[in-house]
mmCIF file of the C-alpha atoms, coordinates in Angstrom:
data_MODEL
# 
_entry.id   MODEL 
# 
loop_
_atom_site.group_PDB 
_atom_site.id 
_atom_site.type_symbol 
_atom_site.label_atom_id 
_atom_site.label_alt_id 
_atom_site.label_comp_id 
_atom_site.label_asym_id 
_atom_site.label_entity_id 
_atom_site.label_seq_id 
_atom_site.pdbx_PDB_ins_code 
_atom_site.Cartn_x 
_atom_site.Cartn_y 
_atom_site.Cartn_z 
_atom_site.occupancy 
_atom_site.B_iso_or_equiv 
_atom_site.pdbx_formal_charge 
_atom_site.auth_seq_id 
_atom_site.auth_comp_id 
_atom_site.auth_asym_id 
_atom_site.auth_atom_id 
_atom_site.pdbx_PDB_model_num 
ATOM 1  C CA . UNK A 1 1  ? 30.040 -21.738 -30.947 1.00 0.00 ? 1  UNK A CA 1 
ATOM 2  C CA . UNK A 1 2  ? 27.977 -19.257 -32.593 1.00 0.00 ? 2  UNK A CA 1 
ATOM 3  C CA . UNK A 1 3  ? 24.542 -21.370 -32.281 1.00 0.00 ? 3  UNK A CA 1 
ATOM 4  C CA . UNK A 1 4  ? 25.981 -21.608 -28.361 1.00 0.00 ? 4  UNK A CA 1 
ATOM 5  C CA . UNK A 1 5  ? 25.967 -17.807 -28.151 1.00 0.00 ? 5  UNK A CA 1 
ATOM 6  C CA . UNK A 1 6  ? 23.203 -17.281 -30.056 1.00 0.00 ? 6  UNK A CA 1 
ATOM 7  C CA . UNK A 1 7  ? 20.931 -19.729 -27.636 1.00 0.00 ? 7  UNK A CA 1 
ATOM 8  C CA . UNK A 1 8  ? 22.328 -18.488 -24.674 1.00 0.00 ? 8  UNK A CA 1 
ATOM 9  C CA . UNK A 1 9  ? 21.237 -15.228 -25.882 1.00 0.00 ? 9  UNK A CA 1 
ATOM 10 C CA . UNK A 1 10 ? 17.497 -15.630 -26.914 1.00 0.00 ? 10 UNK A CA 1 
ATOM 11 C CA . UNK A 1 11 ? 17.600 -17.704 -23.378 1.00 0.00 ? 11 UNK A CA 1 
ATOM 12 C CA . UNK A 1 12 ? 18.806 -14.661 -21.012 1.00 0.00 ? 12 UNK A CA 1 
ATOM 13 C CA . UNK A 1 13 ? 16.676 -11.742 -23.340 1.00 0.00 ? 13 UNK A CA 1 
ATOM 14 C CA . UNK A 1 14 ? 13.444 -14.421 -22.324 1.00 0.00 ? 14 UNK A CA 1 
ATOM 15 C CA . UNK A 1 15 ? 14.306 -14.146 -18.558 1.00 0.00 ? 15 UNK A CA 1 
ATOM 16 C CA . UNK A 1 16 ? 15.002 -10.972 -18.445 1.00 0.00 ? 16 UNK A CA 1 
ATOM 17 C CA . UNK A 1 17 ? 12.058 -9.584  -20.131 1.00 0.00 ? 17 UNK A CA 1 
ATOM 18 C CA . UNK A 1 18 ? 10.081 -12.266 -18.142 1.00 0.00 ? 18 UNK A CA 1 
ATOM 19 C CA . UNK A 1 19 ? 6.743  -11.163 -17.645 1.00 0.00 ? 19 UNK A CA 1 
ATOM 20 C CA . UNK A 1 20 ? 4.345  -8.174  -17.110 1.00 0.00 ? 20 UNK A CA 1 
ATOM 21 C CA . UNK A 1 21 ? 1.938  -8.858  -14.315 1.00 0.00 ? 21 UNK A CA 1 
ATOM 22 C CA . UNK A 1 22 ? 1.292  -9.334  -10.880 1.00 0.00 ? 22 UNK A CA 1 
ATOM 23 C CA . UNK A 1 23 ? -0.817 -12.741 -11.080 1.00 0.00 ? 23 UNK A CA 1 
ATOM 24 C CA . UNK A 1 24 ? 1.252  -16.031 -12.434 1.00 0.00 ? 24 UNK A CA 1 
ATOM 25 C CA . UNK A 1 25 ? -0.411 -16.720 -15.110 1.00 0.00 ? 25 UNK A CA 1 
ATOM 26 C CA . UNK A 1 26 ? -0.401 -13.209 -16.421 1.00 0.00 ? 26 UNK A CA 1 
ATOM 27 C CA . UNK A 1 27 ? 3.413  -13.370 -16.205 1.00 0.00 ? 27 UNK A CA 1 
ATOM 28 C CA . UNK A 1 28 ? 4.026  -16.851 -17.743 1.00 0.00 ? 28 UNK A CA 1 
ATOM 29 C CA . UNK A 1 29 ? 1.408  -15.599 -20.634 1.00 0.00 ? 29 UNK A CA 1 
ATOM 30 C CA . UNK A 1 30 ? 3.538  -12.566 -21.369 1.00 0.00 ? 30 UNK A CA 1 
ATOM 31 C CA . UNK A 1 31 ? 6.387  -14.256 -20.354 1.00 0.00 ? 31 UNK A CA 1 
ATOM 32 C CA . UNK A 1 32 ? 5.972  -16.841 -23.388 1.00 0.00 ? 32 UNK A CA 1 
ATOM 33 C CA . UNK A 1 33 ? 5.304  -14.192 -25.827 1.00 0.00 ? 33 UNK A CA 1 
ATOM 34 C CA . UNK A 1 34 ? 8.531  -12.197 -25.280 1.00 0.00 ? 34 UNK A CA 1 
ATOM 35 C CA . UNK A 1 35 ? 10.652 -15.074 -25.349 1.00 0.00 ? 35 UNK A CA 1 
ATOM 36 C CA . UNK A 1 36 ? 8.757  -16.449 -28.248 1.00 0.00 ? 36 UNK A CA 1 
ATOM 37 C CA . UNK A 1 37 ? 9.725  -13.280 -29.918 1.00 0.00 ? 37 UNK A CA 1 
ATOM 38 C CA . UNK A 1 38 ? 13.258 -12.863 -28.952 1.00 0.00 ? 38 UNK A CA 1 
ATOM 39 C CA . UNK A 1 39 ? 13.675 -16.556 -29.492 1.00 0.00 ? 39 UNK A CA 1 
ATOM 40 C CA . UNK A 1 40 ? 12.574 -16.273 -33.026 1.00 0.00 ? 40 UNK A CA 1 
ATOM 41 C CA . UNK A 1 41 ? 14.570 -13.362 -33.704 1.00 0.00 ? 41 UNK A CA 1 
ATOM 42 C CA . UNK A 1 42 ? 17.615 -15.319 -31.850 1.00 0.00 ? 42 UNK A CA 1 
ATOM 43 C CA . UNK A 1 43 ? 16.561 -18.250 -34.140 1.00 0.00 ? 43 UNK A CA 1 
ATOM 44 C CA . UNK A 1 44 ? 16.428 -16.622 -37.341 1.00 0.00 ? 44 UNK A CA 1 
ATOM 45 C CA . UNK A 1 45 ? 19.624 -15.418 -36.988 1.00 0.00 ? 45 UNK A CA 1 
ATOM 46 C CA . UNK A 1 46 ? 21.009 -18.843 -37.129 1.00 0.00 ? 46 UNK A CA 1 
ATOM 47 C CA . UNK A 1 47 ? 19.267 -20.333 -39.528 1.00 0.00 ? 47 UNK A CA 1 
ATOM 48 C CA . UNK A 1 48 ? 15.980 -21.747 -36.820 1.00 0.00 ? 48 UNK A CA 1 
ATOM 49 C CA . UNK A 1 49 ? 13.769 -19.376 -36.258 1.00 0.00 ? 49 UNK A CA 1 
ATOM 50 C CA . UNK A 1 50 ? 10.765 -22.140 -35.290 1.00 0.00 ? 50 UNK A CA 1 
ATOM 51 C CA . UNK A 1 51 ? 13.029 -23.659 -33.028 1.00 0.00 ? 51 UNK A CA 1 
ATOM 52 C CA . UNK A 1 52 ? 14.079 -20.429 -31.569 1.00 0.00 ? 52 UNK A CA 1 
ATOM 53 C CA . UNK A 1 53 ? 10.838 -19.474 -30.993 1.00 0.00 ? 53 UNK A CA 1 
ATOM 54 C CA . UNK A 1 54 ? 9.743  -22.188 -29.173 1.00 0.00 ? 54 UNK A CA 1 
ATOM 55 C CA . UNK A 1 55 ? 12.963 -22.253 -26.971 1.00 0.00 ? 55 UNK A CA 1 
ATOM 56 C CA . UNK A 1 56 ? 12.697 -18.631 -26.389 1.00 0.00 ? 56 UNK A CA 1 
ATOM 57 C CA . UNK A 1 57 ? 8.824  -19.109 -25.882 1.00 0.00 ? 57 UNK A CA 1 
ATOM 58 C CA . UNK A 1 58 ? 9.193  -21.746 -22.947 1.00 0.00 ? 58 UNK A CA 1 
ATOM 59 C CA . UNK A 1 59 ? 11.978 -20.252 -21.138 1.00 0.00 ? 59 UNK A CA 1 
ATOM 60 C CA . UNK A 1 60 ? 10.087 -17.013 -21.314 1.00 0.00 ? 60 UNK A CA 1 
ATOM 61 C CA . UNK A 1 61 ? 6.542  -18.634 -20.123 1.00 0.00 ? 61 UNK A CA 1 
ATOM 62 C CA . UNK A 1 62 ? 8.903  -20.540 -17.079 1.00 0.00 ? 62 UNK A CA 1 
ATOM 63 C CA . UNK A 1 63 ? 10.457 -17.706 -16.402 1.00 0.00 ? 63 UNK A CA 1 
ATOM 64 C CA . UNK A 1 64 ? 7.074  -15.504 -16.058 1.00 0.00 ? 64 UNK A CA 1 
ATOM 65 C CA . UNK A 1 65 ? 5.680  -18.497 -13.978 1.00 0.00 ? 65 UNK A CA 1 
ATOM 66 C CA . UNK A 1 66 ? 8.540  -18.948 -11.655 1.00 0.00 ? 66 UNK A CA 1 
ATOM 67 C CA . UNK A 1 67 ? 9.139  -15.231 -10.475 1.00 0.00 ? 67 UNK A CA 1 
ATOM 68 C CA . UNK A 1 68 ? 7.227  -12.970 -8.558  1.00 0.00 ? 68 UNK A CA 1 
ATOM 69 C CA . UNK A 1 69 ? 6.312  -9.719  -9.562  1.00 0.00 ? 69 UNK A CA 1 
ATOM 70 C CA . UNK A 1 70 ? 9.103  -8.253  -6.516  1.00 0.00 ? 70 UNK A CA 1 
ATOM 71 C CA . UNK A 1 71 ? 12.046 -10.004 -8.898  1.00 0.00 ? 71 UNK A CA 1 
ATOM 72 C CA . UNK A 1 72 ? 10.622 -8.668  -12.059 1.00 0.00 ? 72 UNK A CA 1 
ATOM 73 C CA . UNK A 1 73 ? 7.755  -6.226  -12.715 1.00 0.00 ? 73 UNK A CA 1 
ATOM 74 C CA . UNK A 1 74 ? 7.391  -4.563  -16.002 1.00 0.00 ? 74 UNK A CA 1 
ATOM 75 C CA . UNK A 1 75 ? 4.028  -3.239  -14.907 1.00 0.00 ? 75 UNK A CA 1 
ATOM 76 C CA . UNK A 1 76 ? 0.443  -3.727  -16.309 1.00 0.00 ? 76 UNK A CA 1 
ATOM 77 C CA . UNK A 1 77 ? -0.019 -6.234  -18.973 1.00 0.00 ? 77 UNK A CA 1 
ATOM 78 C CA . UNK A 1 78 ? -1.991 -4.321  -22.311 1.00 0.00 ? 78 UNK A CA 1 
ATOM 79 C CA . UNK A 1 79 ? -5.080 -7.253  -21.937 1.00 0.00 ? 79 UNK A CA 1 
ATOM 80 C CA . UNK A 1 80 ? -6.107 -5.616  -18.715 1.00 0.00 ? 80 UNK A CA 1 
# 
């Protein structure tokens, strides 16, 4: 139950810190690296941080790629 929560978790911090942007690729890029690192925080706290990385990491990078910057817009990424 706990690795449930803690999934679910890592999952709904990546989509909801989805991306910074306004051009796709800028949000899925951003995207991946904020779920990568709440997915690896998520992860460590159950014993998997790699895995929750890369968990957090994808949903964040789909999540980026499959909104538009009207659904979620945390304003200019720091590489521009």
């Amino acid at each position: 139950m706990t690795a449930r929560l803690g999934i679910a978790a890592a999952f709904a911090a990546a989509l909801a810190l989805a991306g910074c942007g306004t051009s796709q690729s800028d949000r899925a890029l951003s995207g991946g690296a904020i779920g990568a690192g709440a997915g690896a925080v998520g992860g460590a706290l159950l014993g998997h941080p790699l895995a929750g990385a890369a968990l957090g990491g994808a949903a964040g990078a789909a999540g980026g790629a499959f909104t538009n910057p009207n659904q979620v817009d945390l304003g200019k990424p720091v590489w521009k």
